[in-house]
C-alpha positions in Angstrom: 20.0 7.1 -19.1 17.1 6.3 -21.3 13.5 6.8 -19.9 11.4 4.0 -21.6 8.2 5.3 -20.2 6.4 8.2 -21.2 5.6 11.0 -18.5 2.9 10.7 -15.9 0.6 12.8 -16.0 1.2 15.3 -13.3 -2.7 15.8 -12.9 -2.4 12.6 -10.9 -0.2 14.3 -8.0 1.8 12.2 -5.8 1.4 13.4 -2.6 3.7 11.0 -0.5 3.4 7.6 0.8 -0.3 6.6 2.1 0.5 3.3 3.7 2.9 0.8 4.2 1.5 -2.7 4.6 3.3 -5.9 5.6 1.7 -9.0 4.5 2.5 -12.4 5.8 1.0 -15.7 5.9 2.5 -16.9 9.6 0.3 -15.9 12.5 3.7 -16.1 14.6 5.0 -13.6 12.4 1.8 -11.7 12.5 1.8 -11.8 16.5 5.6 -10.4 16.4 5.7 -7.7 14.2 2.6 -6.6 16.4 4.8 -7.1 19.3 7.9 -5.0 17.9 5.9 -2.1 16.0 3.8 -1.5 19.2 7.0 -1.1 21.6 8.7 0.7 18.5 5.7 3.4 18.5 5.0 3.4 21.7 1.2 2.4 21.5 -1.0 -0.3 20.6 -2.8 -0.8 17.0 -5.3 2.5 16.1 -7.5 -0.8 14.6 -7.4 -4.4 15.2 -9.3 -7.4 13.7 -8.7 -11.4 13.6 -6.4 -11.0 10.6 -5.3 -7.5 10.1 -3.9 -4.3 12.8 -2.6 -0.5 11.6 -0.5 1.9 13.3 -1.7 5.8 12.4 1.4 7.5 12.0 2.4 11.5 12.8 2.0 12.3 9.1 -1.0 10.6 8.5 0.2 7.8 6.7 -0.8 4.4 7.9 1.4 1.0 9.2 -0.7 -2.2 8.2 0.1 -5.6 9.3 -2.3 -8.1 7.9 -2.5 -11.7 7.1 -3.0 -13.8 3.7 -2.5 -16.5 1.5 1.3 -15.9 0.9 4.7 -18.3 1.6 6.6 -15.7 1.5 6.4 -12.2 3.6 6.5 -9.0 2.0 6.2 -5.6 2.3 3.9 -3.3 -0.2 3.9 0.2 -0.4 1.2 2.6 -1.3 1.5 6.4 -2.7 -0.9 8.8 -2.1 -2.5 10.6 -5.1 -5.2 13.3 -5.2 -7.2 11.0 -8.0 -7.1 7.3 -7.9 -9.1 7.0 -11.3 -6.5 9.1 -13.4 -3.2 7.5 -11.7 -5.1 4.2 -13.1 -5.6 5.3 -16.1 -1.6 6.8 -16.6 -0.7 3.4 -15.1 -2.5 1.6 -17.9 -1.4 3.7 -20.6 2.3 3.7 -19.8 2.1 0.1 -19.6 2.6 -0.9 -15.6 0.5 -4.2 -15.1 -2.1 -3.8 -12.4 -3.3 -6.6 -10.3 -6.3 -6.7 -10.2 -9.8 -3.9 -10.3 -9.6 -0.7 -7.7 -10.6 -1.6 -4.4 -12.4 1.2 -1.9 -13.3 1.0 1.9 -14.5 3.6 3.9 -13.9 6.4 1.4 -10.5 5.7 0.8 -9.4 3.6 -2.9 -6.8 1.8 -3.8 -5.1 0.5 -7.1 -2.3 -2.4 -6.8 0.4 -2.8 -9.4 3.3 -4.7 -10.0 7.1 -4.0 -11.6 8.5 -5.1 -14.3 10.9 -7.3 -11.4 7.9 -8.5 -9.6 7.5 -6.1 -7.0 4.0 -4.9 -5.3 3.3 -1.3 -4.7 0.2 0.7 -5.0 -1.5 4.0 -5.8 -4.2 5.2 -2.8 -6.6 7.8 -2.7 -7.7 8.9 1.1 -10.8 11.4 0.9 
């Protein structure tokens, strides 16, 4: 198999997977997957708002339902990485398309990208 993207730069140091968000644009939808990952975990949302709710999970990572302008549901996925700035920058140079600028809230960063098929995922640094 041919790799047609150069190496990341292991400085960047994929620790595991931050977060795990599931966007949707149905408040029904919203209301049920509330419904199914409380009973699944076996406890109500660690944070709530009007439009968002997230699980902490055993390892630290973190289960996000949250509402937006979308048709059509789906599921993104972030890594965690010890320097959101440098994943960025490898991203860029090895040619991934990022949507959009880094976004931060309480400490913790974030970088969204998208695959070549269309696909959302991103990179997350949690201080």
């Amino acid at each position: 198999m041919i790799n047609i993207y150069p190496s990341f730069n292991t400085d960047v140091n994929v620790k595991g997977i931050a977060w795990i968000g599931l966007k949707t644009g149905s408040r029904k939808k919203f209301n049920d997957a509330r419904k199914i990952f409380s009973a699944m975990l076996g406890k109500e949302p660690d944070a709530e708002g009007k439009d968002y709710l997230y699980f902490s999970l055993g390892d630290g990572s973190l289960l996000e339902i949250y509402m937006a302008s979308t048709k059509k549901d789906s599921i993104v996925c972030g890594f965690a990485v010890e320097n959101i700035d440098a994943g960025t920058e490898e991203l860029r140079k090895i040619g991934v398309q990022l949507l959009g600028t880094k976004e931060c809230d309480n400490g913790n960063c974030w970088q969204h990208f998208v695959l070549p098929g269309g696909t959302e995922w991103e990179i997350k640094e949690i201080r």
